[in-house]
C-alpha positions as a Markdown table, in Angstrom:
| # | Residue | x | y | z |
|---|---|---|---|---|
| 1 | Unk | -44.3 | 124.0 | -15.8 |
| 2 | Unk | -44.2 | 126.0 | -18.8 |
| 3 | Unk | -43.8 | 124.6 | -22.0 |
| 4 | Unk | -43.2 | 127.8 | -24.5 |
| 5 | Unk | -40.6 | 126.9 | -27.2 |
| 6 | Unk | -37.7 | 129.9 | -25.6 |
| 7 | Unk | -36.1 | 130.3 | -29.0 |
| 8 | Unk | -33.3 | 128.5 | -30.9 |
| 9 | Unk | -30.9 | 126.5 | -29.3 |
| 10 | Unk | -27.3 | 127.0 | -29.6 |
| 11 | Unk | -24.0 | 125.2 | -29.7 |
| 12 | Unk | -21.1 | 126.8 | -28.7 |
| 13 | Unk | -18.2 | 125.2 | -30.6 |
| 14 | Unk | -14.8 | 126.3 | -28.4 |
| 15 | Unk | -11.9 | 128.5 | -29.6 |
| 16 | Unk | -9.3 | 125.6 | -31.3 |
| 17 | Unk | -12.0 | 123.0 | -31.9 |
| 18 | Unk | -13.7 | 122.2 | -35.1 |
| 19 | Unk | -17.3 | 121.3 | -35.5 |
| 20 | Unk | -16.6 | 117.7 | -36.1 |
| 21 | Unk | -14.6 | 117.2 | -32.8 |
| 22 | Unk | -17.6 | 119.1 | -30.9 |
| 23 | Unk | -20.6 | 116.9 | -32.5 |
| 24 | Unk | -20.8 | 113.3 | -33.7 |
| 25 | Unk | -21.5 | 112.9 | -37.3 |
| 26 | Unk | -21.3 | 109.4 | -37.4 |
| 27 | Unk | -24.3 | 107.7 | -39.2 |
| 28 | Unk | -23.1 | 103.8 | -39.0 |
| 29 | Unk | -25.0 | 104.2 | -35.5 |
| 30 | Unk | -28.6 | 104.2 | -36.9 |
| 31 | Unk | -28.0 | 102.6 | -40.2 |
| 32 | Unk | -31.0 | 103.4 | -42.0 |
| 33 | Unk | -33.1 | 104.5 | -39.6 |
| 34 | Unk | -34.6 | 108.2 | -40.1 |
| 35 | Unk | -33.8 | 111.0 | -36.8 |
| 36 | Unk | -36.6 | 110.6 | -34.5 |
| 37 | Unk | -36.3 | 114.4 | -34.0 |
| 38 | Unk | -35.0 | 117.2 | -36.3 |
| 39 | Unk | -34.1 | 120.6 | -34.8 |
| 40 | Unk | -32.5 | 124.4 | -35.9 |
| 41 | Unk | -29.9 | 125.3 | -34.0 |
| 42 | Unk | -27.6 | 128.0 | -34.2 |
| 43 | Unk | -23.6 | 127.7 | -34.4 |
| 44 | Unk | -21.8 | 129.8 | -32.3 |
| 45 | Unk | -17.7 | 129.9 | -33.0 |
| 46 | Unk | -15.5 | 130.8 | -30.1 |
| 47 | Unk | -12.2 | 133.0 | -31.4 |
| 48 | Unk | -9.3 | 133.6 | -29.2 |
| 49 | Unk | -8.4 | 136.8 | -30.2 |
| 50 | Unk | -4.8 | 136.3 | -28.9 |
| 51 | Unk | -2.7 | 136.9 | -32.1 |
């Protein structure tokens, strides 16, 4: 199995959504605890090129 990192991951936010409907932001979850894992990402906006 190979293990190599493949580059940065990326999160495809569809056309008509915002970023806050696509991932949760909520903290209240953890409370004070710190992210067992921190990762770059890139964002990757969907137009609809319609108009």
């Amino acid at each position: 199995m190979n293990n190599e990192q493949k580059g940065i991951p990326e999160v495809v936010v569809p056309a008509g959504y915002r970023l806050d409907e696509v991932l949760d932001f909520d903290d209240d979850d953890f409370g004070e605890e710190a992210p067992i894992y921190v990762e770059e990402v890139k964002l990757h906006f969907e137009r609809n090129d319609d108009k």
